[in-house]
VMD Tcl script that draws the C-alpha trace (Angstrom):
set ca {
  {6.18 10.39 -6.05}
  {6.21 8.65 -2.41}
  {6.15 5.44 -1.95}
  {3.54 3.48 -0.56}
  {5.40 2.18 2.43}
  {6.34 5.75 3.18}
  {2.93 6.91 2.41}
  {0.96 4.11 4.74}
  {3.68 5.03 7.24}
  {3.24 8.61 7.24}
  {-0.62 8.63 7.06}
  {-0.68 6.02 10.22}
  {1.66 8.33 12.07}
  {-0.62 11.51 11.14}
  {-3.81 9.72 12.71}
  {-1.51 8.65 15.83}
  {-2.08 4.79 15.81}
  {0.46 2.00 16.08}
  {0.87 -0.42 13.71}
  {-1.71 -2.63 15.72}
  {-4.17 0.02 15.98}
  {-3.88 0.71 12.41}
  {-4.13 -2.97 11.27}
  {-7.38 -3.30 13.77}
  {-9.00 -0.19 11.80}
  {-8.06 -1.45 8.34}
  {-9.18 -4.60 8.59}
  {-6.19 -6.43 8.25}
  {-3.31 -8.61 10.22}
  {-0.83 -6.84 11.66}
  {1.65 -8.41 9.21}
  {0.29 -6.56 6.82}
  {0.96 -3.14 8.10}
  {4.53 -4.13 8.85}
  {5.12 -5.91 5.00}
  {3.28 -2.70 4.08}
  {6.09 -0.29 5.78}
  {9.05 -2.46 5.11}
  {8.67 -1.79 1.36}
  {8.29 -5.49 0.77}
  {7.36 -6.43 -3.29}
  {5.51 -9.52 -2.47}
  {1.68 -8.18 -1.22}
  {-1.83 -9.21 -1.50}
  {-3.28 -6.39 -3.74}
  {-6.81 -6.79 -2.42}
  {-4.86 -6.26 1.45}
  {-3.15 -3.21 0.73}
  {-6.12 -1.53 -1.27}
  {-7.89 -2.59 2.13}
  {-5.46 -0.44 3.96}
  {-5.74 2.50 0.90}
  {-9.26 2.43 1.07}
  {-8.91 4.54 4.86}
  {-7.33 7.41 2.86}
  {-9.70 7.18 0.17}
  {-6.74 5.53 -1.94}
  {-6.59 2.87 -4.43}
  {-3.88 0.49 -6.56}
  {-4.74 -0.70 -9.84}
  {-2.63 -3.53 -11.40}
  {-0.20 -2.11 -14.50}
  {0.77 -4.21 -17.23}
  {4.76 -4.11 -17.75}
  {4.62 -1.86 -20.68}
  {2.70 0.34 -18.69}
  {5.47 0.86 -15.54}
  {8.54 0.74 -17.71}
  {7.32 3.13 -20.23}
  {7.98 0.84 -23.44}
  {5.68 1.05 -26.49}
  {6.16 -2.50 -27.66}
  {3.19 -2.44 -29.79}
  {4.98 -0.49 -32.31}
}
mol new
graphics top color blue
foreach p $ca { graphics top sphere $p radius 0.5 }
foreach p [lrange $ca 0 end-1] q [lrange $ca 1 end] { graphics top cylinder $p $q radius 0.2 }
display resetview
């Protein structure tokens, strides 16, 4: 599975924009794109499914169970 900063990366390079460009189109600071393609953890959900949203892309939030695999409930 990619990851999202080398997805977002990828799909900004496809289109031929710059970060700047990108962030102009998306709707969102500039900062955002860059946090975005740095892999950094800490992000605004609502930003980056701003940014998904041009590739018809969306995050949902997980619970822990959920990403680590573990069944605690049993």
């Amino acid at each position: 599975m990619k990851r999202l900063s080398e997805f977002i990366k990828d799909k900004r390079k496809e289109e031929g924009l710059t970060q700047e460009e990108f962030a102009d189109r998306a709707g969102v600071a500039l900062t955002v794109i860059r946090k975005i393609e740095q892999g950094k953890e800490n992000l605004n959900l609502s930003s980056v499914n701003q940014v998904l949203a041009m590739f018809g892309q969306v995050l949902v939030p997980m619970d822990s169970s959920e990403v680590s695999g573990n069944d605690s409930g049993s």
